[in-house]
N, C-alpha and C positions, 0 to 999 in steps of 0.2 A: 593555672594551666587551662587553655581554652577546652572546650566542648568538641568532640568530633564533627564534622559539618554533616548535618542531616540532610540525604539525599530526600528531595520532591517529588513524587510522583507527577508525571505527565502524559498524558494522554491525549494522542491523534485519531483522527477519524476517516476512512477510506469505505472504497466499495470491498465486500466480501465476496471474494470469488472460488473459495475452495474452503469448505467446512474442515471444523476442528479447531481446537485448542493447543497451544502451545506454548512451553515455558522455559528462558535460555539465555543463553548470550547473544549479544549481537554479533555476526560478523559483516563489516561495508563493503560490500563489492563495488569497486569500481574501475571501470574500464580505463588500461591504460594509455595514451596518446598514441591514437597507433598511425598519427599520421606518417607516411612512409619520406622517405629521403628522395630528394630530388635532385637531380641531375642531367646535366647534355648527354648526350651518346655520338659517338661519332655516325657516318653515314653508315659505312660498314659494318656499323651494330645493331642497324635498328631489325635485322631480320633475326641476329642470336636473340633482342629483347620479346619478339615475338614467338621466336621458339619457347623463350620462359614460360610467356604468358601462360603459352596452350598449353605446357606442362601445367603449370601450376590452376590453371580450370580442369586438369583432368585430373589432377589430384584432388582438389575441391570438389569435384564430382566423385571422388571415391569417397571418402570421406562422409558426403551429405549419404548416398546410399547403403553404407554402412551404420548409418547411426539410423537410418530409417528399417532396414530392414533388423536394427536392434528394439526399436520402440514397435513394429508391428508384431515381435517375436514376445516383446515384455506387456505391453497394454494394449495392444488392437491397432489393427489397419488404418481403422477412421482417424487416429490420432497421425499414425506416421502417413498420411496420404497429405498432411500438413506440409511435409517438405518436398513435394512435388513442387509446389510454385518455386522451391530454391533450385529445383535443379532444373528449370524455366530459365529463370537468371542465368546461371553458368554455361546455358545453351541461344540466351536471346543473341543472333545472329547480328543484330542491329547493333545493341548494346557493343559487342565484341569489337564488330568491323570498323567502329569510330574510333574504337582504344586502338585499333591496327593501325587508322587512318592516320589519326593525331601522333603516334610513334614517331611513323615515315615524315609528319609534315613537320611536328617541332623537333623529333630528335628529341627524345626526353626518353628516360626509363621505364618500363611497363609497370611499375606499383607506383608510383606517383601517377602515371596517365590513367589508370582503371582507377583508381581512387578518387578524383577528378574529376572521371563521365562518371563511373556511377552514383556518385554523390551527387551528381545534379540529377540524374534521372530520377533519385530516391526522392532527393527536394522536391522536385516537380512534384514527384507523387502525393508526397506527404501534404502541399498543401491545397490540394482539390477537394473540395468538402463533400468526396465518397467516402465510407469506413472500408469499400473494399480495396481501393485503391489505395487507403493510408495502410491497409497490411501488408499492400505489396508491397511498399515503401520501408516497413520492415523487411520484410525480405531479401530488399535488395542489400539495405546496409550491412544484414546478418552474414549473406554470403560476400558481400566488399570484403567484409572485415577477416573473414575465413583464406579468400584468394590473397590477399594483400600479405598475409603472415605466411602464407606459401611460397610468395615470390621472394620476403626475406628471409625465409627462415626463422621467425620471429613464434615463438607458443604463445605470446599475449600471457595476461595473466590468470589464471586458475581460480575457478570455483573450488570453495572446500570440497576435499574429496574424502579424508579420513581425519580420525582423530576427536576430538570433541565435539558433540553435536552442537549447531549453529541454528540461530535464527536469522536467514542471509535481507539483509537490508540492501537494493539499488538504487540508481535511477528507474534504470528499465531492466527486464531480460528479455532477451529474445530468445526463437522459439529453443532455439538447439542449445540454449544457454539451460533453460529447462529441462528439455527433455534429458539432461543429463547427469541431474541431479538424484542423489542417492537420499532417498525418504529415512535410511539408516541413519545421515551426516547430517541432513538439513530437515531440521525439525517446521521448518515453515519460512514465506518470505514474506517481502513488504517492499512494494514501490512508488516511485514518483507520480509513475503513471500508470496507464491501462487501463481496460475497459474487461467489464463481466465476460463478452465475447472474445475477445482477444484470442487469438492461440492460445500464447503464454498461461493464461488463464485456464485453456482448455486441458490444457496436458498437467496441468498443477490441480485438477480435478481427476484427470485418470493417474496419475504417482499417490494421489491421497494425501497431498501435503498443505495442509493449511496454506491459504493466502489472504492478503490483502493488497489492495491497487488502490490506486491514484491519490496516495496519500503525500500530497502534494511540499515538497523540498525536504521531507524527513529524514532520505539519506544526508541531509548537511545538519541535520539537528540530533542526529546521535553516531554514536562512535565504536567502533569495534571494544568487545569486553562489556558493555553494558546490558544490565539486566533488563529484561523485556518480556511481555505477557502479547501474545497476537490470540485475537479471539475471531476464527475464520468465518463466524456466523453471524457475528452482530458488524462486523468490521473495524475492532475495537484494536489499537496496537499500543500498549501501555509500557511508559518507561519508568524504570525505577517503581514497580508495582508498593503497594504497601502492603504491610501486614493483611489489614483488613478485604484489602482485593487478592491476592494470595490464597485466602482464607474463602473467601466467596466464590474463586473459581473452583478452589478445590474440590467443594462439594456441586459445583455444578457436573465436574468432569465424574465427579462418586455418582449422584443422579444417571448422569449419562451411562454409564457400566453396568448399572442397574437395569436400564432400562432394553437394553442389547441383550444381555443375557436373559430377559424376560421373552423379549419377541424373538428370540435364538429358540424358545421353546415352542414355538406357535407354530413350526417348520410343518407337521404331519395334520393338521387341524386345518379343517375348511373352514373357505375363505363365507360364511356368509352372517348375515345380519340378526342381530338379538331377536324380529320377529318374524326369521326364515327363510330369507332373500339372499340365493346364492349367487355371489358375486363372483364371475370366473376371473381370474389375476393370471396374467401373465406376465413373462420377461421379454424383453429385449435385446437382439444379441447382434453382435458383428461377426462373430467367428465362430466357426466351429469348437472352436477349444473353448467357448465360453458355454458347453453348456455343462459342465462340473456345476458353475457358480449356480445354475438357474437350477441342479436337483436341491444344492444345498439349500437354495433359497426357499423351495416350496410351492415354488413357481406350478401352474397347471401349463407347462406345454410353454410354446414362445406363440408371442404376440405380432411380434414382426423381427423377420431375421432379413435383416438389410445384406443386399448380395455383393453391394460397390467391392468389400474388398477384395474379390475375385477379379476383380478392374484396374483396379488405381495399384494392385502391386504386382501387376506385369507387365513388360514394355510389350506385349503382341495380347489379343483379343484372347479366352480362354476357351479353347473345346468344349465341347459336347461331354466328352468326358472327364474331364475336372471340374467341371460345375456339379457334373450326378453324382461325383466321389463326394463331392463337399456336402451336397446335400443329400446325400443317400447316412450320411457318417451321425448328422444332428438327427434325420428324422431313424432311424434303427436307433438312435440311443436312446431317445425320449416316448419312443412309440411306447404303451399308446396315448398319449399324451400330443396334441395337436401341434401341429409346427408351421407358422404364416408365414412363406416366401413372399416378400415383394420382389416384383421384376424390379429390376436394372433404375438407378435411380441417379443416373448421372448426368454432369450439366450443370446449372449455377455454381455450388462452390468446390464440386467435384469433378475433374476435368479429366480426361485418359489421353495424354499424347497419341496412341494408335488410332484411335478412332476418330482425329482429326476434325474435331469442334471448332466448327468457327468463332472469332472471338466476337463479342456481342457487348454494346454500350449499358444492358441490362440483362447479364442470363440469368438471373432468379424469373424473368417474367419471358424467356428465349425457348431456345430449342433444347430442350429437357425432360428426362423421365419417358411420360405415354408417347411426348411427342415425337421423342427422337426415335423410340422403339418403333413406332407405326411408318414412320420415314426408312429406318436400318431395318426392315423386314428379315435379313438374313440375321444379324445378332437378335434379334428377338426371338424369333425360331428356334434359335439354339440353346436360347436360355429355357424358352418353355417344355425344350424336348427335354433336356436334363428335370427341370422339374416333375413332369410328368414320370417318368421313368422312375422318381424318386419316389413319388407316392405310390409306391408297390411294396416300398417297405415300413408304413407306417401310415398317419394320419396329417396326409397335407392336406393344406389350402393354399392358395396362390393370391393376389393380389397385388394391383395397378396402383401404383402414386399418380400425383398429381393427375386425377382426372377432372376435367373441367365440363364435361356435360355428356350426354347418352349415346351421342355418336362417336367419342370415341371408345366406349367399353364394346358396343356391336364391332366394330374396327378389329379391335384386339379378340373378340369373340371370334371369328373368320379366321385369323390366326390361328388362337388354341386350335379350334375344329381342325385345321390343314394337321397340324400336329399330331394332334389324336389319329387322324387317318392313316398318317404315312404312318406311326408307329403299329396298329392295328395292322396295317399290311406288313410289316416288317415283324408283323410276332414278336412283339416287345411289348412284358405287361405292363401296366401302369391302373390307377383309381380310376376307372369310370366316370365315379361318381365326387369325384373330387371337387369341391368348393371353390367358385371363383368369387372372389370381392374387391368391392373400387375401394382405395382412399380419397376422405373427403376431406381437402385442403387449402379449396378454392373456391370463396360465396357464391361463385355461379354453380358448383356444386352441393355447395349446401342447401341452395335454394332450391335447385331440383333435384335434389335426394329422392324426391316418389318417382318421380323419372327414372330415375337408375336404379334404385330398390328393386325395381317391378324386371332388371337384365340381370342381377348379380345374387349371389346367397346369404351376402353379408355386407357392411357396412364399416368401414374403423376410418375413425377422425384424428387427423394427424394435426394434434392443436396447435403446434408450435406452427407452421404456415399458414394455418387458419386465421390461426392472431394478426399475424405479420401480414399478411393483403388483405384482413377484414378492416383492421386501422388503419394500413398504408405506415406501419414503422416498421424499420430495418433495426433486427435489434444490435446489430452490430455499429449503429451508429451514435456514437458515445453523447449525443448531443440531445435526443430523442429515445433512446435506450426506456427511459421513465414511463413512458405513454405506450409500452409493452405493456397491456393489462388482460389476463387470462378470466378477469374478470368482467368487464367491458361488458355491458348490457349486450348490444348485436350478439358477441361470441356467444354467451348464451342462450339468446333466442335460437342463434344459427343454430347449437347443438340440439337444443332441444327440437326444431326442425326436423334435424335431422333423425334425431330416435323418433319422432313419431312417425316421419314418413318410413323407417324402414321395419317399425311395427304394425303399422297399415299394411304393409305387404308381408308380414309372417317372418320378417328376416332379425337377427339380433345386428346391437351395433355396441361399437367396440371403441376405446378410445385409446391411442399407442404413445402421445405426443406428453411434453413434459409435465402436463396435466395431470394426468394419471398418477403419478408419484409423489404429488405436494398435496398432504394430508389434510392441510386446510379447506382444500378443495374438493375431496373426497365425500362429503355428505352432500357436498352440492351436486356431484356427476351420479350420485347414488339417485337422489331427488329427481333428477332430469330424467334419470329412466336408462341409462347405461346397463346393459348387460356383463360389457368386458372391458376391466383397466391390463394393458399392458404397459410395463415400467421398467427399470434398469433393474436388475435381479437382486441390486443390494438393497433396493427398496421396498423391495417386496413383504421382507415379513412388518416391515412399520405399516406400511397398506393394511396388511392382514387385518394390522392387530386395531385400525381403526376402525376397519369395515364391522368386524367381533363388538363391538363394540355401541355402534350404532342401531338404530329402528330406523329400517327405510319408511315409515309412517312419520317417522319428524323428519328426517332427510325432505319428504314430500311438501311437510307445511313448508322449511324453511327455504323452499324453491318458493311456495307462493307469499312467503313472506318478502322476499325481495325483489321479485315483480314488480312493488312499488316504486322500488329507489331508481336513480337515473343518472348514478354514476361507481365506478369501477370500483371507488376507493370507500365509498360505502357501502358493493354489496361486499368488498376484501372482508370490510372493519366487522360485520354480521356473520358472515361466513366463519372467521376465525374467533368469534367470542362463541358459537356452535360448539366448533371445534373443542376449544379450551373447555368446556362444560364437561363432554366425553371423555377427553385425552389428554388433557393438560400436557403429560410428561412425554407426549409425541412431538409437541411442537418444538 
C-alpha cells in the first residue's frame, strides 16, 4: 500500500502592503468574462439603446455613492474620496458622447459600444508611464465593468461574503472590489499585482486586513481549498505551510499579543525619555468621530486634523457653519488638550468637483493647498472664520500646508487679521491668542525655515512630501517606489535645518508625516531635536513605549554617528540596529 503523498511547502515572495498574519484556505477570485454580447440595432433603436445607457450610468452612479458614503461612514472620508475619480468616469462627457456617437454611426448596442471606448480609453491610460494616470486606468475598467453588468443585468461574480473565513487569492482587485470586503469573511488577500500606494492597498490598510501584492502569477499556482500562511509584514505568502513554520509563526503572532497588551498599558503614562525629555505625541485624525480612537490611544491632543473631508464629501462648498460644528465638536471634546487644524488641503490628489480645479499635466507641483486658498480668498475666509470661532471652545492652533517661502504665510496672515476683525466687530468670541504655524513640505521651505520661523509660533514637517520633492520620487510610481528613502541624507539635514532654525527663534517643531510612527526612526527625530511626533492614533502607544524607553543623550550621539555615512540604506541599517538594542519586540 503506497504512502499518502506529502504535501511541499512553497513559498512566494510579494510587496507587503497591509500588516498582520494570517492563516486559511484559499479562496481564487477570478473575474468572470464579462465581455458583453454584441449585436446590430436597427436605426429606430439606436435612441431606446441610449436611453439604456443613461439609465444604467445613473444607476452606476447610485451605486458608486452608496458604497462611498458606506466606506466614509465605516473607515473615513480620505478612503471613500477614492471613488470620486469613479464617478468622474460615469460623468466624463467626452467618454459618453463617443459611446452616443458610435451607437448612432455603427448601430451596435450600448454594452458592447461602452465596453469598447472605454476599454481603450483605460489602454491608453494604462500605458503612459504616469502611476497617476495607470490608477485612473483602473478606475475606468472598475466602473466599465460595473455599467456593463447594468446594462445586462448581469451581478458578475461575488467576492466571499459569508461562511468560512477565506484567504482571497486574484489577479487584481480593484478599489470597490475591496472596499467591500468583510475583514469578519476575508482573513487577508494576495495578488498578481499592485503596488504599496495603490488604492486597493490603501483601503486594505484602513479594513485592517492583511495583504500582499505583486506576487507575480500566483493566482495560476494555487487553487481554491488550499492551505496558506500570508505574513503581511514581511510579504511572505506560504503554501502548504509546514509544521515547523506553523509552529514559528505561531509564537510570533503569541510575541505579538504580548506585546499589545503591554503598550495597551502605557495609555495614562507620559510620553518622555529615560533622561527626562518630554516628548509631546500626538494623533492624526480625518474625522470627527475619530477622536474616541486618539483618547483611547493616549494621544496628547491632535497633531493635525486634515479638514478635506468637509470637501470631497459634498457636491456644494461647506458653510461657515458646518465647518465650526465639525470643529467646535473635536476641539470641546479633547480640550484641553490641543487640536492642529490645517486649512483646506486640496488639489493634487484630492479634487472637489464644486470648486472647479483646473486639470493640470502635474497637480502635485499646481494650484494646491496655500496656493489655491490665497487665489479663493472667499473659501479661505470661511474656513478660517469657522476656525477661529472654534477656538473659544478649547486649545487650537491652525496651520498652512504646503508652504513654499515667507510671502506666502504674510499673504495668509492679511487674511487671518480681516477675520479676526470682522468677527471682533461682529461680537463673536474666539482665541486671541491662538497659534498660527506653516507646514514644511517643500526644500524651499526647508531651507528658509528661519525665514518663516521668525512669522509663525510653530513649525510641523510633513515628511511624506518632504521626501517625495526632496528626491524627486513619486511614490506612487511602482517603478521608483524604492528610492522613497525617509532616510536619505538631504531629508535629514533638511529636518534638522529645520528644528534648528525654529529653535533659533524660540518656536517648537513638530513632525505629522509617516515618519513620526515608524519606530525605527524614532531615536533618530528624537536625536535631531524634534519636539512633537504626531501619528495615526493606533501608533501611538508603540511610539510611547519607544520613546520610555530611550536617552535622548544616545538618540544625540547616534545623530552624530551617522553624519558620516552617505547613503540612506546605511543610515536605515544603524538607525534600526539602535533601534533593536532598546525594543527589539517593537519592531
Amino acid at each position: 500500500m503506497s504512502e499518502p503523498k506529502k504535501t511541499v511547502e512553497r513559498r512566494f515572495h510579494g510587496v507587503p502592503v497591509s500588516p498582520g498574519i494570517a492563516m486559511g484556505t484559499v479562496w481564487v477570485h477570478r473575474h468572470e468574462d464579462e465581455a458583453p454580447p454584441r449585436y446590430a440595432v436597427k436605426e429606430s433603436e439606436c435612441d431606446q439603446e441610449i436611453a439604456r445607457l443613461e439609465a444604467a450610468l445613473g444607476r452606476t452612479r447610485e451605486q458608486i455613492e452608496e458604497l462611498q458614503q458606506r466606506i466614509a461612514g465605516s473607515i473615513g472620508s480620505e478612503d471613500a474620496s477614492i471613488f470620486d475619480a469613479h464617478l468622474l468616469v460615469v460623468e466624463d462627457r467626452t467618454l459618453i458622447d463617443e459611446v452616443v456617437r458610435t451607437i448612432k454611426t455603427e448601430r451596435l448596442n450600448a454594452e458592447s459600444v461602452f465596453a469598447s471606448v472605454a476599454g481603450r480609453y483605460a489602454k491608453t491610460l494604462g500605458e503612459i508611464d504616469d502611476p497617476y494616470l495607470k490608477e485612473r486606468a483602473v478606475d475606468i475598467y472598475d466602473v466599465s465593468r460595473r455599467v456593463v453588468r447594468n446594462l445586462t443585468g448581469c451581478s458578475g461574480r461575488e467576492l466571499p461574503v459569508s461562511g468560512t473565513p477565506w484567504i482571497l487569492v486574484a489577479h487584481n482587485l480593484a478599489p470597490s472590489d475591496t472596499a467591500q470586503l468583510d475583514p469578519a469573511t476575508v482573513l487577508g488577500f494576495v495578488t498578481d499585482t499592485g503596488s504599496k500606494t495603490s488604492h486597493t492597498a490603501i483601503m486594505a490598510r484602513s479594513l485592517n486586513i492583511p495583504a500582499v501584492v505583486a506576487v507575480h502569477d500566483v493566482s495560476q499556482q494555487v487553487s481554491s481549498g488550499d492551505s496558506v500562511l500570508l505574513d503581511g509584514y514581511s510579504g511572505w505568502f506560504i503554501v502548504n505551510p509546514s509544521e515547523a513554520t506553523l509552529s514559528e509563526y505561531a509564537k510570533i503572532q503569541q510575541q505579538k499579543g504580548l506585546v499589545e497588551r503591554e503598550l495597551g498599558s502605557l495609555r495614562e503614562t507620559e510620553c518622555r525619555t529615560l533622561d527626562g525629555k518630554h516628548m509631546v505625541l500626538s494623533a492624526n485624525i480625518e474625522m470627527p468621530r475619530d477622536v474616541s480612537a486618539v483618547k483611547q490611544s493616549g494621544a496628547e491632543g491632535v497633531g493635525l486634523f486634515r479638514t478635506e473631508f468637509l470637501y470631497l464629501n459634498s457636491a456644494k462648498l461647506p458653510c461657515e457653519e458646518t465647518q465650526y460644528e465639525a470643529y467646535r465638536s473635536v476641539v470641546s471634546q479633547l480640550a484641553p488638550d490641543p487640536v492642529i487644524i490645517r486649512t483646506l488641503d486640496l488639489g493634487g490628489d484630492k479634487i472637489m468637483s464644486a470648486l472647479n480645479l483646473p486639470e493640470e499635466l502635474n497637480p502635485f507641483l499646481g494650484w494646491r493647498a496655500i496656493r489655491f486658498c490665497l487665489e479663493r480668498v472667499d473659501v479661505f475666509k470661511t474656513q478660517i472664520r469657522a476656525i477661529l470661532r472654534a477656538s473659544a471652545h478649547g486649545c487650537v492652533r491652525m496651520m498652512y500646508p504646503m508652504i513654499s517661502g515667507v510671502e506666502e504665510v504674510r499673504r495668509a496672515r492679511v487674511i487671518l487679521d480681516e477675520c479676526r476683525e470682522e468677527l471682533r466687530r461682529e461680537g463673536v468670541a474666539f482665541d486671541e491668542a491662538m497659534e498660527v504655524g506653516a507646514m514644511i513640505e517643500i526644500p524651499s521651505a526647508a531651507v528658509s525655515a528661519d525665514l518663516i520661523a521668525r512669522e509663525v509660533d510653530f513649525l510641523s514637517i510633513g515628511t511624506n512630501d518632504l521626501i517625495q520633492y526632496t528626491i524627486a520620487v513619486d511614490r506612487l510610481n511602482e517603478r521608483i517606489a524604492h528610492l522613497y528613502e525617509p532616510t536619505h541624507p538631504a531629508v535629514l539635514r533638511l529636518i534638522r535645518m529645520v528644528v534648528e532654525a525654529g529653535h533659533a527663534n524660540g518656536i517648537w517643531v513638530g513632525v505629522c508625516g509617516e515618519m513620526a510612527g515608524e519606530v525605527v526612526l524614532t531615536p533618530l527625530l528624537l536625536g535631531l531635536g524634534v519636539d512633537e511626533l504626531s501619528t495615526g492614533a493606533a501608533l501611538v502607544p508603540r511610539v510611547k513605549g519607544a520613546v520610555q524607553r530611550l536617552s535622548l543623550a544616545d538618540c544625540e550621539k547616534l545623530v552624530e554617528e551617522i553624519r558620516g555615512l552617505d547613503s540612506a540604506a546605511a543610515i536605515h541599517s544603524v538607525a534600526e540596529a539602535f533601534a533593536a538594542r532598546y525594543y527589539s519586540d517593537l519592531l
